[in-house]
KEKOL-96294 format. One record per residue (C-alpha): residue in one letter; x, y, z. Coordinates in Angstrom, 2 decimals, always signed. Layout:
REM residues N
ATOM code      c1      c2      c3
ATOM    A       X       Y       Z
...
REM end
This chain:
REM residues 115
ATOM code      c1      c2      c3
ATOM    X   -0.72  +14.07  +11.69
ATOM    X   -3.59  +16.53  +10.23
ATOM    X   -4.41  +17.81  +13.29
ATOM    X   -8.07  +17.62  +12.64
ATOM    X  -10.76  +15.62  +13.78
ATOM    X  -13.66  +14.07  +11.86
ATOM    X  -15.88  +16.59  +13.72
ATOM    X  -13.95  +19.96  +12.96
ATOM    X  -16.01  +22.40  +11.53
ATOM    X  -13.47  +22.49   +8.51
ATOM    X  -15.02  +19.41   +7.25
ATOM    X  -18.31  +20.01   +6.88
ATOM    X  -19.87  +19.94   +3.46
ATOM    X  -18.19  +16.49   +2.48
ATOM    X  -14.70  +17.30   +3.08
ATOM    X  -13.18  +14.53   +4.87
ATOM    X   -9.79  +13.54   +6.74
ATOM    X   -9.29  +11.23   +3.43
ATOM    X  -10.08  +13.60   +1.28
ATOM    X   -8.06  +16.80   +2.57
ATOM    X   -4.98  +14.66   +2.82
ATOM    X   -5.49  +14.02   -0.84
ATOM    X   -5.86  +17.42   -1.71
ATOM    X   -2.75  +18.31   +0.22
ATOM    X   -0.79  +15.68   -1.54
ATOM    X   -1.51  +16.90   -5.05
ATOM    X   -0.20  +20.63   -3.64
ATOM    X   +2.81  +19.67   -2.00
ATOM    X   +3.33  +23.43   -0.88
ATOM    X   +0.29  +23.12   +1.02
ATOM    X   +0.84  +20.22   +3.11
ATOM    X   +2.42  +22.39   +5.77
ATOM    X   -1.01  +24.24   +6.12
ATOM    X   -2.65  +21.18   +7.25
ATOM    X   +0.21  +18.99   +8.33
ATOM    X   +0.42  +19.44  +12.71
ATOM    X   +3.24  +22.34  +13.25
ATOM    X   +4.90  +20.36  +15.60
ATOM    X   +5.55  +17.19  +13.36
ATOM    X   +7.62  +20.08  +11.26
ATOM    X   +9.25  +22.50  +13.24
ATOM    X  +13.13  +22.37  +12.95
ATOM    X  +15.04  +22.56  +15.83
ATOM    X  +16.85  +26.05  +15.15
ATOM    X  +18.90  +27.58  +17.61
ATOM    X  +20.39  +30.86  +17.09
ATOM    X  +19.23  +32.63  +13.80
ATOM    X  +23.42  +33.67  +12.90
ATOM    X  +24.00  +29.62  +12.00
ATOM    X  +26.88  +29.33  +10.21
ATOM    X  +26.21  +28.07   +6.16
ATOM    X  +27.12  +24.65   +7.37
ATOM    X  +24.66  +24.58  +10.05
ATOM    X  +21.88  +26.75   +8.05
ATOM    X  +22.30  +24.06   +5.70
ATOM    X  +21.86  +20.63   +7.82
ATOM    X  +18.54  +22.16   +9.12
ATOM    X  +17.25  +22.85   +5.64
ATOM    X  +18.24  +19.31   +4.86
ATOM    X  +16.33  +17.97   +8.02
ATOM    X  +13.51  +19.80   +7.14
ATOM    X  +13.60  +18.60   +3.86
ATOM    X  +13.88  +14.74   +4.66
ATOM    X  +11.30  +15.53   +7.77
ATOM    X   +8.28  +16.95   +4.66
ATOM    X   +9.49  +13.74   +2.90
ATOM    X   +8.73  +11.31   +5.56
ATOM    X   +5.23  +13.23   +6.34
ATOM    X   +4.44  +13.33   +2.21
ATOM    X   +5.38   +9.49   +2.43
ATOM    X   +3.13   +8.87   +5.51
ATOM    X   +0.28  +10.98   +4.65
ATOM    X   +0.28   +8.74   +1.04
ATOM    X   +0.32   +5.60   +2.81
ATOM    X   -2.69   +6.76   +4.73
ATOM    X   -4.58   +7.79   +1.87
ATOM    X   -3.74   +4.53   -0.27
ATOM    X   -4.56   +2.38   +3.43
ATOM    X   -8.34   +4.40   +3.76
ATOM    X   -9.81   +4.19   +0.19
ATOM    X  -13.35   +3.91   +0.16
ATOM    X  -13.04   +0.23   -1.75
ATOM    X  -11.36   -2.27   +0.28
ATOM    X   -9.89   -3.54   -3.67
ATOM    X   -8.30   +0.11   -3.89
ATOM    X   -6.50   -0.30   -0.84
ATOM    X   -2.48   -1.89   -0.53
ATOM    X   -2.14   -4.40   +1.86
ATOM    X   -1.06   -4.08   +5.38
ATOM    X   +2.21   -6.03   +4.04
ATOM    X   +3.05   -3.35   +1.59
ATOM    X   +2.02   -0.66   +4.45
ATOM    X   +4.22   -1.76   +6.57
ATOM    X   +7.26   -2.42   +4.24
ATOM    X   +6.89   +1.06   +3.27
ATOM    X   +6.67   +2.43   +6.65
ATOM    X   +9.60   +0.58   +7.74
ATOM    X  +11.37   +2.53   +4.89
ATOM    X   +9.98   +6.01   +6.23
ATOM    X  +11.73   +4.78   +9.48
ATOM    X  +14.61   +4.24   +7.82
ATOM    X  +14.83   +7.51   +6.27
ATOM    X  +14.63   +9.43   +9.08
ATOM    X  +16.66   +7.60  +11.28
ATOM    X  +19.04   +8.19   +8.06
ATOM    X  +19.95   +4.50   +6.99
ATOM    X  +18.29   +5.25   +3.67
ATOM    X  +18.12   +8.21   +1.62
ATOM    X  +14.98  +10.61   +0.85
ATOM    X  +15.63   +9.27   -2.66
ATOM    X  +14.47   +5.72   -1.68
ATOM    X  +10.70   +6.99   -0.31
ATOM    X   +8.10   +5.89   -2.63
ATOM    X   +6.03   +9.13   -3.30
ATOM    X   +4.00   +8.97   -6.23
REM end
């Protein structure tokens, strides 16, 4: 999802995968800058969308940063350096079943878990 490997260059001096997706979280408005393009890229068509249609693809993209806030945080909380800091695959999976369920839209962005 990051788009980065343990080796990049960009992670040299102690930065790790862990710790740049925790940094991102904090700054929500940076997550796109190390989030991969393609996971966020809205399908637009033509640019003259009517209000209607301007307005479904800002909701899509919306729900679509969600999902990838609520992913990247169940990452984070799954890698911890202590295996007593970390949730349980149960709870993992419950609340990636829930991401599904977002953005499939059964569920609302409401019901993701994002601390």
């Amino acid at each position: 999802m990051i788009r980065k490997r343990p080796t990049d260059a960009m992670l040299d001096n102690g930065l790790s995968l862990h710790k740049l997706a925790e940094m991102a979280l904090l700054d929500q408005d940076h997550l796109t800058d190390i989030v991969d393009a393609t996971l966020i890229e809205a399908e637009i068509g033509p640019t003259n969308l009517s209000y209607c249609a301007a307005r479904r693809v800002e909701v899509e993209y919306h729900k679509r940063m969600a999902c990838i806030a609520s992913i990247l945080h169940i990452g984070v909380a799954c890698s911890m350096k202590s295996p007593n800091d970390r949730i349980n695959i149960d709870e993992a999976v419950r609340r990636l079943k829930l991401v599904k369920d977002v953005q499939l839209g059964a569920r609302a962005v409401s019901d993701l878990q994002i601390p």
